[in-house]
N, CA and C atoms as an extended XYZ file, in Angstrom:
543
Properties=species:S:1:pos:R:3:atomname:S:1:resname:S:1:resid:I:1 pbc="F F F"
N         0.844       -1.180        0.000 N   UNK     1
C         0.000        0.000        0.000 CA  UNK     1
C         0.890        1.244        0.000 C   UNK     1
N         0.698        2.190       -0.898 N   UNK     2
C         1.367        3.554       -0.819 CA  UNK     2
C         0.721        4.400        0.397 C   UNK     2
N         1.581        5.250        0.714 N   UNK     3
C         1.230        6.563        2.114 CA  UNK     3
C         1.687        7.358        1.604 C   UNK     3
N         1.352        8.633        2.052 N   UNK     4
C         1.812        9.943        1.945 CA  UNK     4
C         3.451        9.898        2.095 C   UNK     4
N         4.564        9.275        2.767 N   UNK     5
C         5.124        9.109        2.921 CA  UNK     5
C         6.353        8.420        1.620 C   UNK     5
N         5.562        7.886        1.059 N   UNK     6
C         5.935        7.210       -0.134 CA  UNK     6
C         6.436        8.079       -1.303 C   UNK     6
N         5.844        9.735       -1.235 N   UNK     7
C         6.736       10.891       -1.984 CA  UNK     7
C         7.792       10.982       -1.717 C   UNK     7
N         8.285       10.382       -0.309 N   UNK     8
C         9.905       10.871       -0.233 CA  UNK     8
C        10.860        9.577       -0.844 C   UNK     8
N        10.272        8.676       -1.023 N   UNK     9
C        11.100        7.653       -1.757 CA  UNK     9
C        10.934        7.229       -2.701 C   UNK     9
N        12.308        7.990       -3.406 N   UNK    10
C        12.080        7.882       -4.861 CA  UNK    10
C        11.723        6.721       -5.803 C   UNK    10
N        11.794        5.231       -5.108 N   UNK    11
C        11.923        4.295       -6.011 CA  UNK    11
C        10.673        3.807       -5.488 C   UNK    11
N         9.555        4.640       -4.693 N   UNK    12
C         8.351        3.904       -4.330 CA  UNK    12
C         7.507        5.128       -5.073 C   UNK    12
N         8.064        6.756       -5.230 N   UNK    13
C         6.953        7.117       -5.783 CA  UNK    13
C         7.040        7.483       -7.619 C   UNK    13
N         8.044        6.812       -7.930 N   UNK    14
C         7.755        6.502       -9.671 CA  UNK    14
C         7.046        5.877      -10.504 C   UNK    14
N         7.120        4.161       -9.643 N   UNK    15
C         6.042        3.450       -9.747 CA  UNK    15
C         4.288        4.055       -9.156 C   UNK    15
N         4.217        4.627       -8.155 N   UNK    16
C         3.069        5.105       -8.251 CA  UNK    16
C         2.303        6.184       -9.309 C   UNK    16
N         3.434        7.045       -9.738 N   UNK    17
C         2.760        8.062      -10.581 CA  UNK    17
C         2.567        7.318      -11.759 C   UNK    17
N         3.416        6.161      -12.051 N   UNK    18
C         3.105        5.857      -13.258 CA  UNK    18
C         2.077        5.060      -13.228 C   UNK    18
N         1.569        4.294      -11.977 N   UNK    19
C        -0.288        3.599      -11.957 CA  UNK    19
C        -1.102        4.825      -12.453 C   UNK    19
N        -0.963        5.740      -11.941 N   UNK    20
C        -1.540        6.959      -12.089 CA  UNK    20
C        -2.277        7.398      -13.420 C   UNK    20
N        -0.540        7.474      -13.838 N   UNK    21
C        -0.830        7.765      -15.249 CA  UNK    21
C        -1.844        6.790      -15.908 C   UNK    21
N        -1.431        5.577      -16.037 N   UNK    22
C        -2.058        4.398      -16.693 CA  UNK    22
C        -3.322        4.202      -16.498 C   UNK    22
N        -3.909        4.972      -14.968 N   UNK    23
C        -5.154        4.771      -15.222 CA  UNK    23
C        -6.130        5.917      -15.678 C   UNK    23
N        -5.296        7.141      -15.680 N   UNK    24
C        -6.097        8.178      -16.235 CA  UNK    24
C        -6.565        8.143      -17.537 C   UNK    24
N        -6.304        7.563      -18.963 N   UNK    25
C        -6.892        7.571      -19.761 CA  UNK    25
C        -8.060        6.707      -19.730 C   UNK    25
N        -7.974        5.724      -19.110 N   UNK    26
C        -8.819        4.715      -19.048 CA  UNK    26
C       -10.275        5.250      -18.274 C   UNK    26
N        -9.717        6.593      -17.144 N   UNK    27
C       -11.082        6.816      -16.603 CA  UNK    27
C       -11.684        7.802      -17.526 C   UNK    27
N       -10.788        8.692      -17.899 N   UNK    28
C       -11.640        9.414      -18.691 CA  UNK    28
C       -12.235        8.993      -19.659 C   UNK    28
N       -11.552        8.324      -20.721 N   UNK    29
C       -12.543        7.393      -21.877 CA  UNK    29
C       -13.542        6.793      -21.163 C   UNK    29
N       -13.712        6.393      -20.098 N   UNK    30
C       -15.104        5.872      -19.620 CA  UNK    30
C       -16.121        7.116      -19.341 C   UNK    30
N       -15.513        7.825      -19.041 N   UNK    31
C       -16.683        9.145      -18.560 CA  UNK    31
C       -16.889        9.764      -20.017 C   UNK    31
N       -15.748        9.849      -21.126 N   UNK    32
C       -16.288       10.001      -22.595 CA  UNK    32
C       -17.102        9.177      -22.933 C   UNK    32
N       -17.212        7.679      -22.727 N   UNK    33
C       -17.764        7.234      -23.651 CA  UNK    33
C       -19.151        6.519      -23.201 C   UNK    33
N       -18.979        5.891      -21.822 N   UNK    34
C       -20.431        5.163      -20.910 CA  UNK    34
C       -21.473        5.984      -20.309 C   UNK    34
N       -21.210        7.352      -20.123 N   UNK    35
C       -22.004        8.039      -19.476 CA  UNK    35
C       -23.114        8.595      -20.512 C   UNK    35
N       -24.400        9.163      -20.173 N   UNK    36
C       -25.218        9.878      -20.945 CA  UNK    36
C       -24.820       11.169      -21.296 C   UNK    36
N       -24.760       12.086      -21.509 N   UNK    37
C       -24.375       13.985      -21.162 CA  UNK    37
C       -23.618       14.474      -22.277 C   UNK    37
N       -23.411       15.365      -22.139 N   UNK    38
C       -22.585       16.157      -23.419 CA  UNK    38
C       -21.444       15.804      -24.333 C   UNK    38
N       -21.185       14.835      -23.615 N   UNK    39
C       -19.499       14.479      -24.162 CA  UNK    39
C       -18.472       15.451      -23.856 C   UNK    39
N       -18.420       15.438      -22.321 N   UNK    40
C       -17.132       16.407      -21.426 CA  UNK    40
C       -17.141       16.205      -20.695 C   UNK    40
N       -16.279       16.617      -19.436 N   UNK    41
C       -16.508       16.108      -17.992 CA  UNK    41
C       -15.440       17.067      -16.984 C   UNK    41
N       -15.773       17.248      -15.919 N   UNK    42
C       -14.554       17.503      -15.400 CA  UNK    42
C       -14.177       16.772      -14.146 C   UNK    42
N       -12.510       17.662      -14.692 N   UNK    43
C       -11.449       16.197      -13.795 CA  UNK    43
C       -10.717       17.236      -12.707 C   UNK    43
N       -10.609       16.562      -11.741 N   UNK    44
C       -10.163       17.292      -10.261 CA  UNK    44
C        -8.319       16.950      -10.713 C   UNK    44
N        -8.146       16.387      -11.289 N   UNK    45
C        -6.783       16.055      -12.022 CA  UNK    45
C        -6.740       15.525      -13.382 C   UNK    45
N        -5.365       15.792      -13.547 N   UNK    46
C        -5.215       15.565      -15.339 CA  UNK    46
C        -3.992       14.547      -15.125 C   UNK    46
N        -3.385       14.192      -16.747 N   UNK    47
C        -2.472       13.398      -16.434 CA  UNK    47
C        -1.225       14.329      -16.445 C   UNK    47
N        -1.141       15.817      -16.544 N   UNK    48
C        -0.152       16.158      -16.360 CA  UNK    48
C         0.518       15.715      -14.179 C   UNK    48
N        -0.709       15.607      -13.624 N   UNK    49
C        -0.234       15.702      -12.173 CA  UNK    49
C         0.526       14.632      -11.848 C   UNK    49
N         0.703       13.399      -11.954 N   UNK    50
C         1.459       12.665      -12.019 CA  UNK    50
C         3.165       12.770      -12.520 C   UNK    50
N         3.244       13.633      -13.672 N   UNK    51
C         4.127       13.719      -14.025 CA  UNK    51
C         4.899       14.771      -13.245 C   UNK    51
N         4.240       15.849      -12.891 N   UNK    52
C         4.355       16.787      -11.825 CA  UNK    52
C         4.923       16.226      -10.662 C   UNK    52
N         4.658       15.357      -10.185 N   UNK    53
C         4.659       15.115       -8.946 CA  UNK    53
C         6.029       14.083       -9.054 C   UNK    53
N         6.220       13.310      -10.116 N   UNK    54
C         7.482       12.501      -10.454 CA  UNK    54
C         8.767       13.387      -10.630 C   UNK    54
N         8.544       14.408      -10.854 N   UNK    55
C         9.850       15.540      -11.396 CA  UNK    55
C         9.885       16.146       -9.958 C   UNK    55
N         8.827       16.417       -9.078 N   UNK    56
C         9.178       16.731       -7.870 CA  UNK    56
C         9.579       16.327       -6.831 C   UNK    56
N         9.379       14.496       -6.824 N   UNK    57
C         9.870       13.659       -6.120 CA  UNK    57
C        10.850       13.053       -6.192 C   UNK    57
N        10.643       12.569       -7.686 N   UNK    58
C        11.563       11.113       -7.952 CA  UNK    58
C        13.118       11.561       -7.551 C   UNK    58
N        13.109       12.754       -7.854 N   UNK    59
C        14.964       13.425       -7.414 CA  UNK    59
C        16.037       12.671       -8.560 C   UNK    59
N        15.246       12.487       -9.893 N   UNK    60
C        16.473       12.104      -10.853 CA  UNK    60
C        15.159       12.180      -12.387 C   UNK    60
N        15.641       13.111      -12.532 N   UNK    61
C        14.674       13.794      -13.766 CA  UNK    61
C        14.564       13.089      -15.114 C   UNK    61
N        15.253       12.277      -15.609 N   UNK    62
C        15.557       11.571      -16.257 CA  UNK    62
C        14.620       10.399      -16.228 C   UNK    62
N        14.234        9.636      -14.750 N   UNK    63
C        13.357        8.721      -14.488 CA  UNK    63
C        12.075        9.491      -14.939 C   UNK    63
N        11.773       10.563      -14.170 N   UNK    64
C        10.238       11.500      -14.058 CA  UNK    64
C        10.312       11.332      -15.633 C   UNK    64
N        11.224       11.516      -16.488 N   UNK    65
C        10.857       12.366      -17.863 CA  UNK    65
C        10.192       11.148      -18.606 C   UNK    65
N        10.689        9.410      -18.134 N   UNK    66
C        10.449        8.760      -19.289 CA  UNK    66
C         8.750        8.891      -19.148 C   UNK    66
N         7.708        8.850      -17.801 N   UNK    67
C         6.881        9.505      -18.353 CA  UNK    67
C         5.869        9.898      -19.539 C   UNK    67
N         7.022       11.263      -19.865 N   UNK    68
C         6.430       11.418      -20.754 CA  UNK    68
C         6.372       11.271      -22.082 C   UNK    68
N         7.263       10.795      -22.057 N   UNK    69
C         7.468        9.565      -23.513 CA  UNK    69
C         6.120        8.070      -23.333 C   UNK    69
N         5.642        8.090      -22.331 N   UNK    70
C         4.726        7.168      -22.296 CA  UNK    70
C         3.497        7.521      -23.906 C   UNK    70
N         3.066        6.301      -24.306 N   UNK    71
C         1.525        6.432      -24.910 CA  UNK    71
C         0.430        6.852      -23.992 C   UNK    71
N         0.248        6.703      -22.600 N   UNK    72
C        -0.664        7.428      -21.858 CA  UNK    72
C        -0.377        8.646      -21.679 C   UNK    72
N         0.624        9.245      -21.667 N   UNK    73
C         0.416       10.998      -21.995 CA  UNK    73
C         0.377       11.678      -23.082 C   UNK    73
N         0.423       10.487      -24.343 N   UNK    74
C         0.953       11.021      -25.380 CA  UNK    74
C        -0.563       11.403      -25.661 C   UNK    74
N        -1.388       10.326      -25.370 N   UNK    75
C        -3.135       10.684      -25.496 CA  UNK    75
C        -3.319       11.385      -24.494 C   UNK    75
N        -2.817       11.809      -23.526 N   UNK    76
C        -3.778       12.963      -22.419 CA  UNK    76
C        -3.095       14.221      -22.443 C   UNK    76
N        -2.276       13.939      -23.717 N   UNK    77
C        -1.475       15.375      -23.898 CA  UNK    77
C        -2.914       16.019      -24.539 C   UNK    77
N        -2.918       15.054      -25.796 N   UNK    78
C        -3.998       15.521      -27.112 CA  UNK    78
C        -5.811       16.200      -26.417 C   UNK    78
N        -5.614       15.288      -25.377 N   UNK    79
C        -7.203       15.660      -25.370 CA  UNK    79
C        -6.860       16.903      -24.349 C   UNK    79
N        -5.847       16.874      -23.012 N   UNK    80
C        -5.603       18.040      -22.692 CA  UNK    80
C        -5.266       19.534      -23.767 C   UNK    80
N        -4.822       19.416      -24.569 N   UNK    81
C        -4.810       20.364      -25.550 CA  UNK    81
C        -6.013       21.173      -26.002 C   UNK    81
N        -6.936       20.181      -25.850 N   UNK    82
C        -8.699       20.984      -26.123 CA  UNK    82
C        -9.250       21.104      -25.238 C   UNK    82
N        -8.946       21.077      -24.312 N   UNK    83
C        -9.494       21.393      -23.218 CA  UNK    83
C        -9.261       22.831      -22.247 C   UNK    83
N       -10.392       22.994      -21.666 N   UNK    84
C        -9.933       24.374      -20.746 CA  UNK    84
C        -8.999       23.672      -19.154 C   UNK    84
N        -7.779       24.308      -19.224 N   UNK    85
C        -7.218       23.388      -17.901 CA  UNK    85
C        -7.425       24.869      -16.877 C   UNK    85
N        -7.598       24.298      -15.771 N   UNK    86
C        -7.360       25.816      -14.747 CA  UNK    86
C        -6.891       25.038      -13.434 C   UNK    86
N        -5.416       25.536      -13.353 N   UNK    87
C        -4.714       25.570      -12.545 CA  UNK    87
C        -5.188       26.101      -10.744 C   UNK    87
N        -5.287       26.294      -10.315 N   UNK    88
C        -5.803       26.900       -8.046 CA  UNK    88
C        -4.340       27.475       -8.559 C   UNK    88
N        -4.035       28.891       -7.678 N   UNK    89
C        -3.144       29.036       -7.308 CA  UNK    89
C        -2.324       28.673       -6.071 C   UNK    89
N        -1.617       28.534       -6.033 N   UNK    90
C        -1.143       28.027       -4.485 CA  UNK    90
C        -1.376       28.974       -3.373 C   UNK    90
N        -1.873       28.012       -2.243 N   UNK    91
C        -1.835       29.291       -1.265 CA  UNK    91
C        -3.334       29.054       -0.962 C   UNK    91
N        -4.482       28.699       -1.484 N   UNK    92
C        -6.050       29.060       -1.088 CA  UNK    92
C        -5.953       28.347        0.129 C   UNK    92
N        -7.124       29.374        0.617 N   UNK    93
C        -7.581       28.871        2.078 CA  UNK    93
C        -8.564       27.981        1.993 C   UNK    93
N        -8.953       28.106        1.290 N   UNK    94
C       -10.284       27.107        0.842 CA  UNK    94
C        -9.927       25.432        0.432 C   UNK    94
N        -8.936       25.062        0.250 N   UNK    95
C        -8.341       23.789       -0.380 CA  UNK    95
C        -7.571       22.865        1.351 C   UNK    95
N        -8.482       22.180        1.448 N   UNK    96
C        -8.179       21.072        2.561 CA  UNK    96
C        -7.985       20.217        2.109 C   UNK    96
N        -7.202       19.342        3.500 N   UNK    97
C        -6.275       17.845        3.362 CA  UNK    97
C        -7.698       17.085        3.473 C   UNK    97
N        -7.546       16.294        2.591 N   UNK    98
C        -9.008       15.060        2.603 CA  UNK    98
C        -8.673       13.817        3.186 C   UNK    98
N        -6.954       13.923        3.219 N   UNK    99
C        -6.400       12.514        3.901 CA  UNK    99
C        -6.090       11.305        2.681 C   UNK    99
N        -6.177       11.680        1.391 N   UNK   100
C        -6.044       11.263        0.152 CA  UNK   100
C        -4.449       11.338       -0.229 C   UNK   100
N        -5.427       12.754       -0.818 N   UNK   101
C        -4.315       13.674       -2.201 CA  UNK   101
C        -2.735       14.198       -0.832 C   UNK   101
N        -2.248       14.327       -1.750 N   UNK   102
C        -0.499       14.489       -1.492 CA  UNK   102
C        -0.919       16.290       -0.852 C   UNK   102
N        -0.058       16.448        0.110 N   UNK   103
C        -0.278       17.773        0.723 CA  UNK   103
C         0.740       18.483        0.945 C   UNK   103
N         0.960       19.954        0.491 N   UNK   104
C         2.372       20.132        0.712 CA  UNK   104
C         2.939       20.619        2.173 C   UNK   104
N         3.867       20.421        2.572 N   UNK   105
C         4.122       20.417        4.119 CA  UNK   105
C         4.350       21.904        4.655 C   UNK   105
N         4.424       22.864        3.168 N   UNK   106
C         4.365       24.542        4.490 CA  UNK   106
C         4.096       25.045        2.843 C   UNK   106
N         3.948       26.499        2.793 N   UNK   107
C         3.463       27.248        2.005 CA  UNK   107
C         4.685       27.180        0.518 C   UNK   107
N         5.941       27.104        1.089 N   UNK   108
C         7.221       27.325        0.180 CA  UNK   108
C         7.078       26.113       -0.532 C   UNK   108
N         6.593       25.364       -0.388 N   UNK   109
C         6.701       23.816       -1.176 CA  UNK   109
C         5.457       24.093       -2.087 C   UNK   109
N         4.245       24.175       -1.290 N   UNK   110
C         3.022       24.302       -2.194 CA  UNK   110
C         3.461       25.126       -3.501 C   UNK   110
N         4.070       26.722       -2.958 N   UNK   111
C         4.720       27.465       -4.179 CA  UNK   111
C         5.210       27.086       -5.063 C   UNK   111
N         6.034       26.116       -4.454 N   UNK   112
C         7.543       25.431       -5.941 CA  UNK   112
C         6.760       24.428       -6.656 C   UNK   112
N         5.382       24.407       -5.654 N   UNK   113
C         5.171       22.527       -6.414 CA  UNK   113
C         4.483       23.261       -7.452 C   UNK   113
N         3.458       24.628       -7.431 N   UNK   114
C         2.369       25.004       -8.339 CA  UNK   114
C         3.445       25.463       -9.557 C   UNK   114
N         4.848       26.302       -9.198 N   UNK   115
C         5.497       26.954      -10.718 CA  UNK   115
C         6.432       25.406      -11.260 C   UNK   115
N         6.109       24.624      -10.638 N   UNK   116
C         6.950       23.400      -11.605 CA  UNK   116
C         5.827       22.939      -12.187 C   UNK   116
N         4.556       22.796      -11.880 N   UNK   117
C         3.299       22.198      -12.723 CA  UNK   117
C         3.035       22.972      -13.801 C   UNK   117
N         3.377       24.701      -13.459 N   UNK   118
C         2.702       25.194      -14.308 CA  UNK   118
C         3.831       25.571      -15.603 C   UNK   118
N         5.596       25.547      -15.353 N   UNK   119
C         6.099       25.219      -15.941 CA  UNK   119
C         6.422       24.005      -17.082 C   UNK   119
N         5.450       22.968      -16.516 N   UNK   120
C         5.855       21.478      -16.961 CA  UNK   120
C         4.709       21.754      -18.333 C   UNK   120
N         3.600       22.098      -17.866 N   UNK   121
C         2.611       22.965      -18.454 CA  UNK   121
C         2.615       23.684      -19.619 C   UNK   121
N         3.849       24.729      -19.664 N   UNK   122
C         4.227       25.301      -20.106 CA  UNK   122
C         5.107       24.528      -21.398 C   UNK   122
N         5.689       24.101      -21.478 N   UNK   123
C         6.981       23.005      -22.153 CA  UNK   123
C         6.213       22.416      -22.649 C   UNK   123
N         5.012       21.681      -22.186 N   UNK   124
C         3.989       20.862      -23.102 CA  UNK   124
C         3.690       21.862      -24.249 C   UNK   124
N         3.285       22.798      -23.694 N   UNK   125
C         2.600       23.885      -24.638 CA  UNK   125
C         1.143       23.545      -24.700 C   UNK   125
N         1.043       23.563      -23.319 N   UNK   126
C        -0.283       23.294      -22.635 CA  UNK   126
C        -1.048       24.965      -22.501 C   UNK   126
N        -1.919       25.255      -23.074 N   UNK   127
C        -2.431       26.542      -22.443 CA  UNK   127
C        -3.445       26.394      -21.027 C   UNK   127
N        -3.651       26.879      -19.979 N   UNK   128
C        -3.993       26.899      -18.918 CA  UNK   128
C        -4.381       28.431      -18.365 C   UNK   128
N        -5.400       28.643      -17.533 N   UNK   129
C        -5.577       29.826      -17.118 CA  UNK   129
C        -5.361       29.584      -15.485 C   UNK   129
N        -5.156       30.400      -14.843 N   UNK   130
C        -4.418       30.543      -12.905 CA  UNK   130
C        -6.222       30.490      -12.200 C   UNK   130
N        -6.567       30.042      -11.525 N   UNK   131
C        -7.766       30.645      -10.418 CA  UNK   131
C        -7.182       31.452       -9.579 C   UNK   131
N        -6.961       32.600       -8.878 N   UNK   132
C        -6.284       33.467       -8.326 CA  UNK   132
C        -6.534       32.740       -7.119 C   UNK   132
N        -5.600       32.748       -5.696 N   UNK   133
C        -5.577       31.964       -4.621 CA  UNK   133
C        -6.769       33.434       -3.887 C   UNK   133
N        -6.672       34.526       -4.016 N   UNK   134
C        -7.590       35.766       -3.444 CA  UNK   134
C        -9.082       35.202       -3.444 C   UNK   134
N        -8.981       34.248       -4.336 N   UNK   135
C       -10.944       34.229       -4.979 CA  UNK   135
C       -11.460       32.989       -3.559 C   UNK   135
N       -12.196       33.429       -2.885 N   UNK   136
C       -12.490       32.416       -1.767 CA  UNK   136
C       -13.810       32.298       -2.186 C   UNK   136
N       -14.757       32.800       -2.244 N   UNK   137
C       -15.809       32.514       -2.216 CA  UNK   137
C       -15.958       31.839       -3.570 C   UNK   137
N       -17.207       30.408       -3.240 N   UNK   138
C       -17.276       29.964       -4.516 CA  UNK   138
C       -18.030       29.851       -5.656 C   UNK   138
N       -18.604       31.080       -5.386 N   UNK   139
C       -19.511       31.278       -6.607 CA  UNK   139
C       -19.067       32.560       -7.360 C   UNK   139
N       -17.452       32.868       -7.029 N   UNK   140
C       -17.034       34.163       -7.596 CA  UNK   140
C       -16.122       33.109       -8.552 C   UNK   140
N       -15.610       32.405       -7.836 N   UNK   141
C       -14.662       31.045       -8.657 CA  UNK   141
C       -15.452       30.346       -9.578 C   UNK   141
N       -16.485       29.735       -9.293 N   UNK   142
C       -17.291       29.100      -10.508 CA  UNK   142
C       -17.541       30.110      -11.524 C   UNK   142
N       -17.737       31.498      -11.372 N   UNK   143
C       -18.059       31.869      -12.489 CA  UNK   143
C       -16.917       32.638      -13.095 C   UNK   143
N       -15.465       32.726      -12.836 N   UNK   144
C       -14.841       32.675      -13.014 CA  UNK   144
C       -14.412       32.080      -14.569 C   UNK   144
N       -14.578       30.599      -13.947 N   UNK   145
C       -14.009       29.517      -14.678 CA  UNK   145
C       -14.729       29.259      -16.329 C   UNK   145
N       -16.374       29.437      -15.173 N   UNK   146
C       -17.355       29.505      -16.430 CA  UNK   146
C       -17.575       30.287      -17.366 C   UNK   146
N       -17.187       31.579      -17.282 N   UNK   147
C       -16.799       32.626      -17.999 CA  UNK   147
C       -15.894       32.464      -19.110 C   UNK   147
N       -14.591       31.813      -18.464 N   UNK   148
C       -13.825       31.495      -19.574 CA  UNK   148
C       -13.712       30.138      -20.219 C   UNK   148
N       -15.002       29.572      -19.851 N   UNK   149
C       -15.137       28.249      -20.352 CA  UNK   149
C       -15.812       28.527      -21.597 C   UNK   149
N       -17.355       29.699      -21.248 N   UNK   150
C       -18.320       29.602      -22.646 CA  UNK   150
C       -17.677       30.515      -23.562 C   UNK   150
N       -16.277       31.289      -23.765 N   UNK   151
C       -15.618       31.519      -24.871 CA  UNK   151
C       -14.792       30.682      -25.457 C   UNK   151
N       -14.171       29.559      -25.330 N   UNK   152
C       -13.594       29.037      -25.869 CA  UNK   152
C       -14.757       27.816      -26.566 C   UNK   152
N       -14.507       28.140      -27.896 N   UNK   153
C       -15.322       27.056      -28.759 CA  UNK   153
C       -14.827       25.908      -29.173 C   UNK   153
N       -13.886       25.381      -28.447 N   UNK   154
C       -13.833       24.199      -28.243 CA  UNK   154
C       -14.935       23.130      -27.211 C   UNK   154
N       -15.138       24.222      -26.385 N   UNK   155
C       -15.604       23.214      -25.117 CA  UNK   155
C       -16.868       22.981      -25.904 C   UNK   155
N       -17.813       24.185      -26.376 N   UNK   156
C       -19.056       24.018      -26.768 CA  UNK   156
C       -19.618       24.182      -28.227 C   UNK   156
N       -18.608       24.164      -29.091 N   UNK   157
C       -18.806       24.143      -30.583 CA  UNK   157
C       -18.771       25.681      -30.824 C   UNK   157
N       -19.567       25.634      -31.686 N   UNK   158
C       -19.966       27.311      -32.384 CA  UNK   158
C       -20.595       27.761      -31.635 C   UNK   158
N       -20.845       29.620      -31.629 N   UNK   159
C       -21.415       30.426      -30.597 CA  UNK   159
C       -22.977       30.283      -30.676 C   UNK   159
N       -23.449       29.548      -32.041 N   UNK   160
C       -25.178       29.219      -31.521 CA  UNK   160
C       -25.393       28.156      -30.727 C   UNK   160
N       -24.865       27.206      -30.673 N   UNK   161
C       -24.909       26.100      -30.134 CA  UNK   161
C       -24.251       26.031      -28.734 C   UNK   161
N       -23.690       27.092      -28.088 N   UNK   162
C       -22.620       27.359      -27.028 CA  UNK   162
C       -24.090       27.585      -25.815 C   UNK   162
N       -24.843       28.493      -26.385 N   UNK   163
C       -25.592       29.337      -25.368 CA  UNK   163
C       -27.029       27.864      -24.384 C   UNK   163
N       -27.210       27.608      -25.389 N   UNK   164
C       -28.547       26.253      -25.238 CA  UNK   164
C       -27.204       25.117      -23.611 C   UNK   164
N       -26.337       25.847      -23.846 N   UNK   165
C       -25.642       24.794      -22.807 CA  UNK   165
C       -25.180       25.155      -21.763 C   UNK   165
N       -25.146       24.971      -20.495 N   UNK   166
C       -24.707       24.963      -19.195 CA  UNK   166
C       -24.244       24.411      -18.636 C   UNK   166
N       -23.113       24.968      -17.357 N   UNK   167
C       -22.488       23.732      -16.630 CA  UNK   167
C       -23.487       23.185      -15.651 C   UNK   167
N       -23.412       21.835      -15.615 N   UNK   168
C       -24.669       21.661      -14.322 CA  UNK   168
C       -24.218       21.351      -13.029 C   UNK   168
N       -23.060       21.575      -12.441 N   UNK   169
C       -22.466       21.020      -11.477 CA  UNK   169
C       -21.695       22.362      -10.867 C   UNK   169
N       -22.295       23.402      -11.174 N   UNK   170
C       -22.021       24.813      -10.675 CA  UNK   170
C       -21.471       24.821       -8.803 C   UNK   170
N       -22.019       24.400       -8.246 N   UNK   171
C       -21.375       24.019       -7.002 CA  UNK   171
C       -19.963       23.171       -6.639 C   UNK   171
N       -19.785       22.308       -7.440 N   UNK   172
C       -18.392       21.213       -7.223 CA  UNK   172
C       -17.713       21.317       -8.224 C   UNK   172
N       -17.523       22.620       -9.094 N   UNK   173
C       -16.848       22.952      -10.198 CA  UNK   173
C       -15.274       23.262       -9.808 C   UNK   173
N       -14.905       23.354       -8.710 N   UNK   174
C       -14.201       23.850       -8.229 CA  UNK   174
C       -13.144       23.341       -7.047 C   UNK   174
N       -11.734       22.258       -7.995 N   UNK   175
C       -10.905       21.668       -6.862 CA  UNK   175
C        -9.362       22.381       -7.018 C   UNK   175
N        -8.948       21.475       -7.635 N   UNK   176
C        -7.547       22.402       -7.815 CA  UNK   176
C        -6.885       21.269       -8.943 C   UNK   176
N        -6.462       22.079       -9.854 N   UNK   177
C        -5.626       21.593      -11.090 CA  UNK   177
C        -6.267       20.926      -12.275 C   UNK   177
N        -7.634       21.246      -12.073 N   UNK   178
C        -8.535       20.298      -13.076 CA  UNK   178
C        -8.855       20.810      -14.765 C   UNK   178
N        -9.320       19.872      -15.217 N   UNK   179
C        -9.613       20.623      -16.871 CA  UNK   179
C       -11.010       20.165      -17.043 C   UNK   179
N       -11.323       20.751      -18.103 N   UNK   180
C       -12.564       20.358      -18.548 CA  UNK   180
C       -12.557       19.889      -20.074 C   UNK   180
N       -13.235       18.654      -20.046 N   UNK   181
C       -12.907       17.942      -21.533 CA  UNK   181
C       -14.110       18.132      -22.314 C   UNK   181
């Protein structure tokens, strides 16, 4: 069984990011393809976080990188590419330990961990927009997001066909590092 603990050792958390990876295409093609609804979804993570988290741990960059030479990022590059990704900034008060997800241990780490994601991000030639860490309340954040969701005509086709559509999950729109497919 992996623990939180398992980030500090490098040869226990490579193999984990890479389950990671391997299973992220697999969930999302299920939420593309078994579910009823629009054909989109959103994800509280992408497969860039894994890789993120291997370049921040593994402590030999070279391991983190093969990665991304994988066929599972090579497809969650593509569909991340059409997608709206939006990054949390580091720092919200609003973002608690669930006893899950990986937590960073003081504010200076959270920092380094968000400009290496959003760097890694970057190098993909990933476009991404920031949620400002200031925005607490969450219906200033949902509409935020949603704002810059119904301009991009990717998410919703052409601008006649954009308007007839809504997000319906306006309340839980909102974790940290997620995209919308």
């Amino acid at each position: 069984m992996y623990r939180r603990r398992h980030r500090l050792i490098p040869n226990r958390c490579l193999p984990l990011q890479n389950l990671i990876l391997q299973a992220q295409p697999n969930a999302e093609y299920e939420c593309l393809t078994t579910r009823s609804g629009p054909g989109w979804f959103i994800s509280d993570r992408s497969g860039a976080n894994p890789i993120a988290f291997a370049l921040a741990y593994v402590g030999n960059e070279d391991k983190a990188r093969s990665l991304v030479d994988s066929e599972n990022w090579m497809e969650l590059h593509d569909r991340m590419a059409s997608s709206l990704i939006v990054v949390c900034e580091a720092g919200m008060s609003w973002l608690t330990d669930d006893g899950v997800r990986l937590m960073p241990r003081d504010r200076d780490e959270w920092v380094g961990f968000h400009w290496l994601f959003c760097r890694f991000l970057d190098k993909q030639g990933l476009p991404y927009m920031i949620l400002p860490s200031v925005l607490v309340d969450i219906k200033e954040r949902v509409g935020v997001v949603v704002t810059e969701w119904q301009k991009r005509d990717n998410i919703f086709g052409p601008e006649s066909n954009r308007k007839s559509q809504e997000c319906p999950y306006p309340d839980h729109l909102i974790t940290c590092d997620w995209q919308i497919v």
